[in-house]
C-alpha positions as CSV (number, residue, x, y, z in Angstrom):
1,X,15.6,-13.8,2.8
2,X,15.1,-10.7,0.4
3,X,12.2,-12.3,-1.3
4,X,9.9,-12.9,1.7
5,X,11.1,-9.2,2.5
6,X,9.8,-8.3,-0.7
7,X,6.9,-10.1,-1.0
8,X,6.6,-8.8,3.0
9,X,6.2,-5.2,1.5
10,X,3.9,-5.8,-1.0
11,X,1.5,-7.7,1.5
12,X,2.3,-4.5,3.2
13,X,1.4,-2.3,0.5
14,X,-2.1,-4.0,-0.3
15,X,-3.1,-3.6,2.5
16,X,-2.9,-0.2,3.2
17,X,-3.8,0.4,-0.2
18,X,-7.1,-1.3,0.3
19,X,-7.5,0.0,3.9
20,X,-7.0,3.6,2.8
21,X,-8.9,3.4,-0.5
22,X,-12.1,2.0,1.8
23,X,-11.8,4.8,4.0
24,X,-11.6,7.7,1.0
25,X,-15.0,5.7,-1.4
26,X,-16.9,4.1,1.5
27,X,-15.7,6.4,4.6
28,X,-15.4,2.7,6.7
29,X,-12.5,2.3,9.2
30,X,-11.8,5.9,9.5
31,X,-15.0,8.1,8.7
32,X,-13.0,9.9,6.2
33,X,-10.8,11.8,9.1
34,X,-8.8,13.9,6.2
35,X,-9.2,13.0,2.6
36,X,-6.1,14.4,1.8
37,X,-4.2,12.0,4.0
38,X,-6.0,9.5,1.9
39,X,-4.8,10.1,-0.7
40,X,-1.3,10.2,0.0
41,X,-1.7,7.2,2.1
42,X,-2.7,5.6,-1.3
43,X,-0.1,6.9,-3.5
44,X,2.1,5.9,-0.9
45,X,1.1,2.2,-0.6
46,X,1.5,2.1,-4.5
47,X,5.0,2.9,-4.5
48,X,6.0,1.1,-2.3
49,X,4.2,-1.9,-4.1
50,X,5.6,-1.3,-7.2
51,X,9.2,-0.6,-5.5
52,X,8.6,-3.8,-3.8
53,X,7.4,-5.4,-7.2
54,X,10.5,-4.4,-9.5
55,X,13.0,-5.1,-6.4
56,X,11.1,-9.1,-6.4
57,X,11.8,-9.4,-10.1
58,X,15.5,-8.6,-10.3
59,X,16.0,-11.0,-7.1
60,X,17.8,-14.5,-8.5
């Protein structure tokens, strides 16, 4: 169960990453409501992915 929680976040994670990262270069789902939120939206998708990514590898 913690590895399909795992690999559950970093689905999660891509896709906001992606959805977010549209929005701030290509002003798509959102029409670039704040680019500030963006960003942090971004940052935020990558930590979690990377949190989720290191958490995956020490799973047995």
């Amino acid at each position: 169960m913690p590895k399909a929680l795992c690999l559950t976040g970093m689905v999660i994670a891509i896709v906001v990453f992606l959805l977010f990262l549209l929005d701030l270069i290509v002003k798509v789902p959102f029409q670039r409501a704040d680019p500030i939120m963006d960003v942090v939206f971004v940052l935020c998708a990558g930590t979690l992915g990377f949190i989720s990514w290191m958490t995956f590898r020490e799973q047995d």
